[in-house]
N, C-alpha and C positions, 0 to 999 in steps of 0.2 A: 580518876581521869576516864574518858570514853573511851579510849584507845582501846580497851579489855571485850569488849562486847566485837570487834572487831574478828573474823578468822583469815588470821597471819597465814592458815596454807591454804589458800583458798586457789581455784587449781582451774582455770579453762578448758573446755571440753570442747574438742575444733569437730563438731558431728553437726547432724540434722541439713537445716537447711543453707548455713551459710557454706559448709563444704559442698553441698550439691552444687548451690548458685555459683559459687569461684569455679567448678571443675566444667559446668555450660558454657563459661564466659573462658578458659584456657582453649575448648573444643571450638566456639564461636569465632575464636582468634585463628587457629589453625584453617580454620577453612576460608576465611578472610585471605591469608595471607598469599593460601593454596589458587584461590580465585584471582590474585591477585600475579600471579606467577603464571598460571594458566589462560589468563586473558593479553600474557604480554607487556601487561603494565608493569614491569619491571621496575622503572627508574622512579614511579609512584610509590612501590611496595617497597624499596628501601625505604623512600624517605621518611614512610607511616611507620618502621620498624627503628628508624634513627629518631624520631619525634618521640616513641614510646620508651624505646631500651633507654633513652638517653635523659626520660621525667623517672622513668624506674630505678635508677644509677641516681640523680640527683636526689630523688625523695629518702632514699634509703641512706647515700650518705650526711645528707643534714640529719638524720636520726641519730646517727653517730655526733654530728657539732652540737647535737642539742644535750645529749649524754656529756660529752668533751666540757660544757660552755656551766652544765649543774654542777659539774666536779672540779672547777676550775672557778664559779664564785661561790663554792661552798653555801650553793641553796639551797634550801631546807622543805621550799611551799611545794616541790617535785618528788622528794624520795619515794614517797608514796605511787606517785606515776610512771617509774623510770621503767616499768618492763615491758612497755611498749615502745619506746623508742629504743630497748635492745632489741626485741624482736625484729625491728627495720633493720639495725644493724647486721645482728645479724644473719641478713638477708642479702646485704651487698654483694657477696661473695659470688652468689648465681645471678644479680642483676650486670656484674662486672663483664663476665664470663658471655651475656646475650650482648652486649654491649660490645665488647671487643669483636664478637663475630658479626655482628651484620657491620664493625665498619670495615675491619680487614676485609671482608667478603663484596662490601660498596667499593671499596679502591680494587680489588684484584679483577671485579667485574665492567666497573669505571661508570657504575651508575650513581656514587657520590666520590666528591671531593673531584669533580673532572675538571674543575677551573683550574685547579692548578698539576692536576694528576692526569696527564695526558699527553701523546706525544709531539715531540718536537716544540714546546714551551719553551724551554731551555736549550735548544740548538739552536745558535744561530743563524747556522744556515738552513734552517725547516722555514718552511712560507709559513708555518705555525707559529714562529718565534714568538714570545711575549716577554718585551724587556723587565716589565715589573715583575713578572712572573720568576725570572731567574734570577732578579736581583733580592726575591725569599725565596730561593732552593735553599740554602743553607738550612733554613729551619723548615722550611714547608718540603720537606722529602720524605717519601716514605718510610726508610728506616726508622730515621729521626723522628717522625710523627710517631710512628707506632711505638716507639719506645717510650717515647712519653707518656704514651697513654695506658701503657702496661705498668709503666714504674709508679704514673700518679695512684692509678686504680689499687695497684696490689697496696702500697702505704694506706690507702684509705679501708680498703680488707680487713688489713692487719691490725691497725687500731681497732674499728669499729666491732669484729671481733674478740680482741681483746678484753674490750672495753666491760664486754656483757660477761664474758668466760671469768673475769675477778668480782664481779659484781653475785657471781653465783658459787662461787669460793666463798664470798663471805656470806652468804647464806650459811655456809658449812660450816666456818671454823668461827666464824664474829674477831673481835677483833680490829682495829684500824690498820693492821699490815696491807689487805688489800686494797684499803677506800686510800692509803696514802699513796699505793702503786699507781692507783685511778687518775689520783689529781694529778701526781706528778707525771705519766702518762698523757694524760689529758691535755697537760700546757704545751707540752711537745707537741702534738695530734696540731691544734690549735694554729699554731704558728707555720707548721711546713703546710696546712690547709689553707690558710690565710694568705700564702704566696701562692699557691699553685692553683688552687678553684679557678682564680682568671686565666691560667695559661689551658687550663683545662676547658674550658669555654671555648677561648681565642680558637683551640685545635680540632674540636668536636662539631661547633656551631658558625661562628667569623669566618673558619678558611673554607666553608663553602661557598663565599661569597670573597676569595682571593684576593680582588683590585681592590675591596674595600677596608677600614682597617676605623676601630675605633678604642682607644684607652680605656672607655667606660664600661664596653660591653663586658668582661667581667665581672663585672659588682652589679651590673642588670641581671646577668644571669643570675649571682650569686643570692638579690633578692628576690629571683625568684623562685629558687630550688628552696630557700629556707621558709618564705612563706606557704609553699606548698608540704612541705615536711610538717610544719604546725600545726596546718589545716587538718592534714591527713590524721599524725598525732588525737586531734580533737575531736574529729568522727570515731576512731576507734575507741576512743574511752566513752565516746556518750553512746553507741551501740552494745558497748560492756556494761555498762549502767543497766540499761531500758533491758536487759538480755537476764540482769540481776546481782551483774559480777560490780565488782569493786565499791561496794558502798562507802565506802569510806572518803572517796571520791568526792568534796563537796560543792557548794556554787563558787565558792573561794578559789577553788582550782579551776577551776571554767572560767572563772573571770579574768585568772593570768592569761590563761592560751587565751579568753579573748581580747585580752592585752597587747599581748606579742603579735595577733594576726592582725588588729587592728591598727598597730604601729609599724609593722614590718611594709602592710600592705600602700601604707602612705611613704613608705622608703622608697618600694618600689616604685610609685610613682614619680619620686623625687627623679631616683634615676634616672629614670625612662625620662622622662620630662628635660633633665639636666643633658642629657646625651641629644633629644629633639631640637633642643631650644639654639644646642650650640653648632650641629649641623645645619641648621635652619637660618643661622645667624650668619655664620661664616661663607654659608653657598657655594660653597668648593666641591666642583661636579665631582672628583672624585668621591666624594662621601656623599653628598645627595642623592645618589644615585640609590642607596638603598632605601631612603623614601621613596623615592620617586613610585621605584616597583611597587609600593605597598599601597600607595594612595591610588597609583592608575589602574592594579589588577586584584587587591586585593582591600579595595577600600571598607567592605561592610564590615570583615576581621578586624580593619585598623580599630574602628568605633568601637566594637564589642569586645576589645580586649581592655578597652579603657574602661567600658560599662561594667566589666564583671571586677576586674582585678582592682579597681579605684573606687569607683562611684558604690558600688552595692556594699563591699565590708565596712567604705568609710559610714555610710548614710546608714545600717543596719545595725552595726556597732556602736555607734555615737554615744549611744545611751547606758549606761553602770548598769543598768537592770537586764539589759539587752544579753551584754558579754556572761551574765550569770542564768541566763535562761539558756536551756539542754535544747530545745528546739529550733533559736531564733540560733544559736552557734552551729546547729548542725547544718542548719540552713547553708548559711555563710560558709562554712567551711567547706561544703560539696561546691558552692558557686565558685570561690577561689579555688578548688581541683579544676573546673571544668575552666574558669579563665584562664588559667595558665598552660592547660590543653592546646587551646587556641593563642596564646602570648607563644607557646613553642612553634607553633604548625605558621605563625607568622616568620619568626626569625627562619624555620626551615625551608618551607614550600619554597618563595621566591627567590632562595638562593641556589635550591637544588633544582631547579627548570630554568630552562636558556632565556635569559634575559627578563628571567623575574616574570615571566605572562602564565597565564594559568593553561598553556597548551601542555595537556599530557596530568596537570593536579587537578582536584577538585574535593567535592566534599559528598560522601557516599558508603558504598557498603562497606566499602575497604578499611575507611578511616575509623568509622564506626564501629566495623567488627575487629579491628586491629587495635585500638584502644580497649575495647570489651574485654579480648585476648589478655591485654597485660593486667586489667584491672582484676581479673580472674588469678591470673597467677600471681599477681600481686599479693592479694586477698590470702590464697592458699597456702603461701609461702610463709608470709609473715605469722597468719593465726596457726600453723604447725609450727615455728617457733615458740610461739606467745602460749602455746599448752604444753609447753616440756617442763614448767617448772612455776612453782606458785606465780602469782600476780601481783605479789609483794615481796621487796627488798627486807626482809625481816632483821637481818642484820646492818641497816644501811645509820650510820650513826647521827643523821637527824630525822630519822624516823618517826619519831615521837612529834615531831613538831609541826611534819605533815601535816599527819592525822590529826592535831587541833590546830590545824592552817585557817585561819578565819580572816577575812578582810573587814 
C-alpha cells in the first residue's frame, strides 16, 4: 500500500512569514479599532467588533460540527484532514471569551442591542414605553440574555475542546477507547448544537433588530457559519499543500470539501431565498421592514452578497475537475470568506443604526482594518495550535482508508 512512503509525524512549523503576516494583521486591527474609539465612532466600532468576534465564534465552532458530524458518520475520506478542524476548535475558547466581551461591553455601553436595552421600554409609564418590546422582556433581558450566551458558548468550548484533547490521547495509547468516547461524545455535541445554534443567532444577531422576528433566521445563520467553517478548512489545507505539508492530501479530498461548499453554498441560498420569498409574499410591515432597510440603504451589499455567496461557488464549482483543482477551490473558498463578511455586515449594520440608514456606518478603514485584525489573530491562533502536535491522526481507526481515499 502507499500509505508507507507517507511521514505519520510530520509536524508544522508556525515561523517565517505566515507568523509575521497574522502578528501585522492583529496590530493593523489594534489600531483600527483604536481609531475607531478615538474618532468617537463608537457605535460603528462595536458593530465592526460584533461582525468579526461573532464570524470568529461561528468559524471556529462549526470546526468543532465538522469534527462532531466525521465522528458521528463514521467517515473515513476526513481522518487524514481532521487536525485542522481541531486546531479551530480548539481556538473557540479565546474566540468565546472576545465575543462575550464586546457584547457585554455593547449592552453596558448601550451601543448594541439598544432596541430593546434601553430605558423606559418596559415602563409603562416612560413616554419611551414600547408594548412589543416588554411583551419579550421575559427572554429579551439582560440577565437572561447573557446567560445564554455564556451557557451556549461554554457547552460548545467544552465539546470542541474535548473533541481534539481525545483525538490526541489516541495518538498516545491507539486503541478505540478514545475514538468510541469521540463518537459517543460527538452525538451528544450534535443534538444540544442543533437546538441551540438558532437561539444563538436569534440573541447575538435578530435581537438587534427587536420588533423584527423571523423562524428562519437561524438555519440562515447556521448555513452560513458552516459554509464559512468549510471554506476556511479548505484554504488552510491547500496553503499546507503549496507550503509542502500534508501530501498525502489528494484531489479526492479537495473534491469533498468542494462538495460540501458547493452544496452548502446552495443551502444557503435556499434559505435566504425561502426566508425572502415568504416575507415578500406575506407583506406584513412588521417583517418587511428588514428589507425594506436593505434595499433602500444598503442596496449594492444586498446584490454582492448574492454575487459572492450564490452565483460565484455555484458557477465555479459546477464542474468535477473544478472542485479537484488546488487553485480554482482556493479561489472560491477566499470568495465565500469575504461574501459572508458582507452576508454578516448586512444582517448587522442596518440593525445596529436607527432606523436601518447608513448615518453613523459605512465602509472604510475601520472595517477594513478591523476585519484584518481578526483574520490576523485568527491565523495566529489557530496555526499555534495546528504546530503543537503532528498533522496526522496516526491513531485515527480509518486512517488507512484516507490515505487511499480516491474518487
Amino acid at each position: 500500500m502507499a500509505t508507507h512512503h507517507y511521514n505519520l509525524s510530520e509536524q508544522f512549523e508556525f515561523t517565517g512569514k505566515a507568523k509575521i503576516l497574522s502578528i501585522v494583521g492583529i496590530v493593523i486591527g489594534v489600531l483600527a479599532i483604536a481609531y475607531g474609539f478615538l474618532t468617537d465612532a463608537h457605535e460603528r466600532t462595536f458593530a465592526n467588533l460584533l461582525l468579526m468576534a461573532y464570524y470568529f465564534a461561528c468559524v471556529c465552532m462549526s470546526g468543532a460540527f465538522f469534527l462532531a458530524v466525521q465522528y458521528v458518520a463514521q467517515a473515513g475520506w476526513s481522518a487524514s484532514i481532521l487536525r485542522v478542524p481541531q486546531a479551530m476548535a480548539k481556538t473557540l475558547p479565546i474566540a468565546v471569551i472576545i465575543l462575550l466581551a464586546v457584547i457585554g461591553l455593547g449592552l453596558y455601553t448601550h451601543n448594541l442591542y439598544h432596541h430593546w436595552h434601553a430605558e423606559g421600554l418596559t415602563d409603562p409609564n416612560s413616554p419611551n414605553y414600547d408594548k412589543l418590546i416588554d411583551g419579550k422582556s421575559a427572554f429579551l433581558n439582560v440577565p437572561f440574555f447573557m446567560s445564554r450566551q455564556v451557557i451556549f458558548l461554554a457547552i460548545y468550548s467544552f465539546f470542541a475542546v474535548k473533541l481534539s484533547q481525545w483525538s490526541a490521547q489516541e495518538d498516545l495509547v491507539g486503541g478505540l477507547n478514545y475514538y468510541r468516547k469521540s463518537f459517543k461524545n460527538a452525538c451528544i455535541f450534535l443534538v444540544i448544537y442543533g437546538f441551540t445554534t438558532p437561539i444563538f443567532a436569534f440573541d447575538t444577531i435578530m435581537s438587534l433588530e427587536a420588533h423584527w422576528f423571523s423562524t428562519m433566521f437561524g438555519w440562515y445563520n447556521f448555513a452560513a457559519m458552516w459554509v464559512s467553517s468549510l471554506a476556511t478548512i479548505a484554504i488552510i489545507i491547500i496553503l499546507l499543500r503549496k507550503a509542502g505539508y500534508m501530501s498525502w492530501v489528494n484531489n479526492s479530498h479537495l473534491h469533498n470539501l468542494g462538495q460540501f461548499i458547493f452544496g452548502f453554498s446552495i443551502f444557503w441560498t435556499y434559505v435566504w431565498f425561502a426566508q425572502f420569498l415568504l416575507i415578500y409574499y406575506a407583506n406584513m410591515s412588521e417583517e418587511t421592514v428588514y428589507f425594506y432597510k436593505r434595499f433602500n440603504n444598503y442596496e449594492a451589499w444586498f446584490y454582492i452578497n448574492l454575487i459572492l455567496n450564490f452565483l460565484a461557488p455555484v458557477l465555479l464549482l459546477m464542474d468535477r475537475d473544478s472542485k479537484r483543482s488546488e487553485n480554482i477551490l482556493l479561489t472560491v473558498s477566499i470568495v465565500v470568506l469575504c461574501g459572508h463578511w458582507v452576508d454578516y455586515y448586512q444582517m448587522i449594520m442596518p440593525g445596529v443604526f436607527e432606523f436601518g440608514t447608513k448615518s453613523g456606518s459605512g465602509f472604510g478603514i475601520l472595517e477594513i482594518g478591523t476585519a484584518l485584525g481578526f483574520v490576523g489573530l485568527f491565523t495566529f491562533t489557530v496555526l499555534s495550535s495546528l504546530s503543537k502536535k503532528p498533522l496526522i491522526a496516526k491513531n485515527h481507526p480509518f486512517l488507512q482508508e484516507s490515505l487511499n481515499h480516491h474518487l
